[in-house]
C-alpha positions as CSV (number, residue, x, y, z in Angstrom):
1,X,94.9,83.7,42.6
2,X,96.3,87.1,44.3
3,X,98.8,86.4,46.7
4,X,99.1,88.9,49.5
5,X,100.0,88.6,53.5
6,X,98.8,90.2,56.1
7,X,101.9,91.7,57.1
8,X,101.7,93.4,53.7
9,X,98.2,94.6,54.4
10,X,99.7,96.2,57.8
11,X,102.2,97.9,56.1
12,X,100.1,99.5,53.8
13,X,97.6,100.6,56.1
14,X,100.4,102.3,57.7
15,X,101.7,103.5,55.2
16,X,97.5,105.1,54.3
17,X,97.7,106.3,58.3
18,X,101.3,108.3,57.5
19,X,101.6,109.6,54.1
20,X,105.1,109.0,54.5
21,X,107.5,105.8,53.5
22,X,109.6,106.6,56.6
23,X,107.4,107.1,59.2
24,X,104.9,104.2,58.3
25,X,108.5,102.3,58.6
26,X,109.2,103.8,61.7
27,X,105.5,102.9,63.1
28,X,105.6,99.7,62.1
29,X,109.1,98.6,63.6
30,X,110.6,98.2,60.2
31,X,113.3,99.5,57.8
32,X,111.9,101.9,55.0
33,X,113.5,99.4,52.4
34,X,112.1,96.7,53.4
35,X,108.6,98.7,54.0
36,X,108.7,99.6,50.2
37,X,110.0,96.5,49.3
38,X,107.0,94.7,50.5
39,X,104.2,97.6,49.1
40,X,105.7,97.2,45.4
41,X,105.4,93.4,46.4
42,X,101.9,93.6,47.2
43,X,100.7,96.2,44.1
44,X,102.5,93.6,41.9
45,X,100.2,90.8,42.9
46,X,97.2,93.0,42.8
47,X,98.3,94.1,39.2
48,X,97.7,97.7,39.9
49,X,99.0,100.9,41.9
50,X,97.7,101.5,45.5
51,X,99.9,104.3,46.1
52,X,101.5,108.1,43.8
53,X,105.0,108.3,44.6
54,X,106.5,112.0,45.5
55,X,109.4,113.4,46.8
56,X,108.0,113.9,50.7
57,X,104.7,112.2,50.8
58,X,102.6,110.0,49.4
59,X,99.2,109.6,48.0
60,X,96.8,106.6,47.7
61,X,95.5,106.2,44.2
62,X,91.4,105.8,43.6
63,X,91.9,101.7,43.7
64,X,94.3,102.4,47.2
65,X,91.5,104.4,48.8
66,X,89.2,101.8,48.3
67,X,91.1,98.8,48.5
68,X,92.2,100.5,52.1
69,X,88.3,100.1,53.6
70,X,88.9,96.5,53.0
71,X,91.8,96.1,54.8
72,X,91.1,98.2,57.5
73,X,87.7,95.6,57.8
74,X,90.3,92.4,57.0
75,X,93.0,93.7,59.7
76,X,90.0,94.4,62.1
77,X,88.9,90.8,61.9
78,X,92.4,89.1,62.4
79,X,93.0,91.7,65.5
80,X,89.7,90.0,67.4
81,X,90.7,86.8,66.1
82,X,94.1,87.3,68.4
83,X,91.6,88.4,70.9
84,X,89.6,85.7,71.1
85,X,92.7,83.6,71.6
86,X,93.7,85.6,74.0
87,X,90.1,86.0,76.3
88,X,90.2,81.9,76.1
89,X,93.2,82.1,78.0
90,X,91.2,83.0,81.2
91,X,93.5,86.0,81.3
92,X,95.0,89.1,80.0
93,X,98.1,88.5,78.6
94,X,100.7,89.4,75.8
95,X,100.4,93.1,74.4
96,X,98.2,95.5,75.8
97,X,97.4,99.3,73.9
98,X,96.4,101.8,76.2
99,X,95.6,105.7,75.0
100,X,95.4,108.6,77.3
101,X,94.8,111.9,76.7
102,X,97.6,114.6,77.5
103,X,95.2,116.3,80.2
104,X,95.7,113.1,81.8
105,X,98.8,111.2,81.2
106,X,101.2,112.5,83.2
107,X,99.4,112.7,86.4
108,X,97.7,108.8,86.5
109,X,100.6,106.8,84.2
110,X,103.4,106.6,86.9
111,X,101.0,105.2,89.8
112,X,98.3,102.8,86.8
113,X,101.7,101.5,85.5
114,X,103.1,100.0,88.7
115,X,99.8,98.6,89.6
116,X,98.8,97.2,86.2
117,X,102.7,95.0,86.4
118,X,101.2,93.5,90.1
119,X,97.4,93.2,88.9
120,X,98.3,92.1,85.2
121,X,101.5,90.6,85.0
122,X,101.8,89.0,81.6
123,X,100.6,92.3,80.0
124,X,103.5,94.0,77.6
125,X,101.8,97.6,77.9
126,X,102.1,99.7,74.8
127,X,101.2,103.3,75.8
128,X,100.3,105.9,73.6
129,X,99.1,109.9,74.4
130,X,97.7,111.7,72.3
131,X,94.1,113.8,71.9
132,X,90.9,112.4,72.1
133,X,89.4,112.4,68.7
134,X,92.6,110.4,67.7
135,X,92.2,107.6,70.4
136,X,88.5,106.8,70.0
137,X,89.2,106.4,66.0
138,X,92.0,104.1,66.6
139,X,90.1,102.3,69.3
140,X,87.6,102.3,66.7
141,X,90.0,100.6,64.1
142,X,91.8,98.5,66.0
143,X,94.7,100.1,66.2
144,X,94.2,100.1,70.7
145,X,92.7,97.8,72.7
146,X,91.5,100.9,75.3
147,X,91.5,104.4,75.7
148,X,91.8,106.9,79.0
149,X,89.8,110.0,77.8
150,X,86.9,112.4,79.0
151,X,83.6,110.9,79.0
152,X,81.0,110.7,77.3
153,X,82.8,110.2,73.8
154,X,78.8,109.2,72.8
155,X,79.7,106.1,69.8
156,X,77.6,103.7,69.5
157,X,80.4,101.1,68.9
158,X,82.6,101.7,72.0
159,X,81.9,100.6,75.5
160,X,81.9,103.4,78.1
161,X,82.7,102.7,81.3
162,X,82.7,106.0,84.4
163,X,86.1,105.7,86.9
164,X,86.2,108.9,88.4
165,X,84.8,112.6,88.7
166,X,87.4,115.5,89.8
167,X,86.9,119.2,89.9
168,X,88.9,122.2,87.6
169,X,90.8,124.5,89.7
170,X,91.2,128.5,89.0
171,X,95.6,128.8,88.8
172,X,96.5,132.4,89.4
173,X,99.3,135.0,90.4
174,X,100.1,134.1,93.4
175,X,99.9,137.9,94.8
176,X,95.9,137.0,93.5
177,X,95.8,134.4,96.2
178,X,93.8,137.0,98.3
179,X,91.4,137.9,96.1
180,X,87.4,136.2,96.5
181,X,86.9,132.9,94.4
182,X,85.6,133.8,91.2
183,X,82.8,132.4,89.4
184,X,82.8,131.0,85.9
185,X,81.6,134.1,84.2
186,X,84.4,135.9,85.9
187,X,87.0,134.2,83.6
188,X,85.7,136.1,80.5
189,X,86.9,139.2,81.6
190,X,89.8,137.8,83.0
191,X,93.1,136.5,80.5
192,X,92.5,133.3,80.2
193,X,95.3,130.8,79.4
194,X,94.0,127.7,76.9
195,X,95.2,124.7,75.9
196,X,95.3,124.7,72.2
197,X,92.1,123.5,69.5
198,X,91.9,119.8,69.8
199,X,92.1,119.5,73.6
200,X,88.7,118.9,75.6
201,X,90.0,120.8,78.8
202,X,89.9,124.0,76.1
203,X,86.0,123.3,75.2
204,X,85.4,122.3,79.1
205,X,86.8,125.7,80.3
206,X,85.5,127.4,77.3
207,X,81.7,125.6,78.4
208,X,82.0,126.7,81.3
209,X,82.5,130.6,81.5
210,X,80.0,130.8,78.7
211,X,82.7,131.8,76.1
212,X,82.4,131.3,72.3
213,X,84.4,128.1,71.0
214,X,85.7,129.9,68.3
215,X,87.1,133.0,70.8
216,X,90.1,134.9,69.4
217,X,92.9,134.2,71.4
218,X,95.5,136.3,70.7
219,X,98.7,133.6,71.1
220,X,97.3,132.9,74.7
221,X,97.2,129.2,74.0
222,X,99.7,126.6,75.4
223,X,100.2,122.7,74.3
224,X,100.6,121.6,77.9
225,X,99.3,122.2,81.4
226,X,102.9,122.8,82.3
227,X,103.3,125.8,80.1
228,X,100.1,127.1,80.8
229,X,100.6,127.5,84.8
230,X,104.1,128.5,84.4
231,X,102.6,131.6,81.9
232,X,100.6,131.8,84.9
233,X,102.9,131.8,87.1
234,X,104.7,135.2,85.0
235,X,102.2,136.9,85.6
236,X,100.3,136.6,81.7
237,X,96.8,135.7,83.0
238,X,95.1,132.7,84.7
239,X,93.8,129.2,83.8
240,X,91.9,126.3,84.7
241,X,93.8,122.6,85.4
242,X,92.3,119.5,87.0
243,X,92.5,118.6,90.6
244,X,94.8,115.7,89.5
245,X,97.2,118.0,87.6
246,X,97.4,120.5,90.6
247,X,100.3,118.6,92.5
248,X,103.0,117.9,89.9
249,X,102.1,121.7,87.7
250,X,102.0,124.4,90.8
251,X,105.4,123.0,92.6
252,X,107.7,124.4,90.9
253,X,105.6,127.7,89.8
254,X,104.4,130.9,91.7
255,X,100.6,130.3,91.9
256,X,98.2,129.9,93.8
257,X,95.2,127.4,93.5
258,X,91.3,128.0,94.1
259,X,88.0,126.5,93.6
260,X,85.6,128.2,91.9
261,X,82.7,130.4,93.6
262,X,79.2,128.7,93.2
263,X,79.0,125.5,90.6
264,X,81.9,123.7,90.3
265,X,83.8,122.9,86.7
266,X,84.5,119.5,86.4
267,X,84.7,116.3,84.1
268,X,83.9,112.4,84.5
269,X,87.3,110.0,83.3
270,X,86.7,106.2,82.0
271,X,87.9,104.1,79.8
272,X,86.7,103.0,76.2
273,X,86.3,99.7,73.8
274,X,84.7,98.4,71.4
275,X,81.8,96.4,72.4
276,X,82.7,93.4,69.9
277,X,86.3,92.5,72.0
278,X,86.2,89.4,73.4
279,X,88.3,90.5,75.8
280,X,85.9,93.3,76.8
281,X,85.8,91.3,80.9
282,X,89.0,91.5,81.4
283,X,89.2,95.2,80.0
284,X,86.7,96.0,82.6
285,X,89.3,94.6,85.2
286,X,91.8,96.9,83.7
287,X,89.8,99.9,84.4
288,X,89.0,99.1,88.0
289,X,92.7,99.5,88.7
290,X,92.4,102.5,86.3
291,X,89.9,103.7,89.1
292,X,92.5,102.9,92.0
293,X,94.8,105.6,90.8
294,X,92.2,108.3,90.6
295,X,91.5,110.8,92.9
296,X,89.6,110.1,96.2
297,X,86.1,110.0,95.4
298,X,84.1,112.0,98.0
């Protein structure tokens, strides 16, 4: 009979996940050595390869590829299994994996994380930013229990639930701060300052001044908010933050902020799960404190 545990099966999904001995290691709170001692382990009772061995990366053989499908279903099963123990508790406790999105992160983490210690305190809050795409696969997998993102993500597998609407704000020069609102159409002949591809504030900004996705932008894209309105602020162009973000980007930056002439850019945040987690309840109470450290709501 093949022998195999599941904290072999973890390792070599991450191992899948980074291509790399060191940082599936690193991910999963583990020396390399003893990472690479346990894959060998595990190929040896399965009596064939799962992985190709090079010098900075690997690759999963035919046999890993689809032996990983089954683990990833295996793994899945054992996560909701901890779940279920954990919902018949009455309460949320013990690790909790929250994703945010960058747009977002910095401007509701400082307030949610103090309130989630007083409203949930036998959480252990695992926090991890990173673009949307990425959290609503891992939510998908397992891999988080919820995700802070830009709704509607539209999978049929994940719960979405609405927390809060804000508006987009026009940052310019402040020697612009004279000048008439614009409206949206008014930022194509403008410089616009975007967030680079992957980011949904760069299709939402994009959307909204009627630009082409694939626009040529000619090295004005930024990974950050931050960088963005301090390009703004020397005087390269202008660029389009949410009302959340406006406090803690302009303080330190010569700009000036403005709502938009006419309709009014915006986006709805909430938080995702998959509808099968038993402890989808007590995720909902999660996201009503979520909703506490939004902006006021008019």
């Amino acid at each position: 009979m093949t022998n195999f545990t599941i904290r072999q099966l973890r390792y070599f999904e991450a191992l899948a996940q980074h291509k790399h001995f060191g940082r599936a290691a690193e991910a999963s709170s583990v020396s390399q050595p003893a990472l690479s001692v346990q894959i060998k382990e595990l190929e040896e009772s399965l009596g064939t390869l799962l992985v190709e061995r090079a010098a900075r990366q690997v690759q999963l053989t035919a046999f890993g590829e689809a032996f990983l499908e089954r683990v990833a279903v295996i793994l899945r099963s054992v996560d909701e299994l901890d779940d279920f123990a954990r919902a018949a508790k009455g309460q949320l406790s013990g690790r909790f994996r929250l994703g945010v999105i960058p747009t977002i992160a910095p401007y509701l983490l400082p307030a949610l994380i103090g309130k989630l210690n007083q409203s949930h305190p036998a959480i252990d809050l695992h926090v991890r930013e990173t673009l949307t795409p990425r959290l609503v696969q891992e939510v998908q997998q397992g891999r988080l229990d919820t995700a802070i993102v830009a709704l509607p993500v539209s999978e049929p597998a994940l719960t979405e639930m609405a927390l809060f609407s804000e508006n987009f704000l026009l940052v310019r020069p402040q020697s612009a701060a004279h000048q008439p609102a614009p409206r949206g159409e008014d930022l194509r002949d403008m410089r616009l300052l975007l967030l680079e591809e992957g980011h949904c504030l760069r299709d939402q900004t994009l959307s909204f001044c009627h630009a082409p996705t694939a626009i040529s932008r000619d090295g004005l894209d930024g990974s950050s908010l931050s960088t963005l309105v301090q390009m703004v602020g020397a005087g390269i162009g202008v660029t389009m933050i949410p009302q959340m973000a406006v406090e803690v980007e302009t303080r330190s930056a010569d700009v000036s902020c403005t709502s938009f002439s006419g309709s009014q850019p915006g986006r709805t945040v909430g938080m995702i799960w998959r509808k099968s987690n038993p402890l989808s309840e007590a995720f909902a109470s999660v996201a009503e404190v979520v909703r506490s450290c939004g902006p006021p709501q008019l």
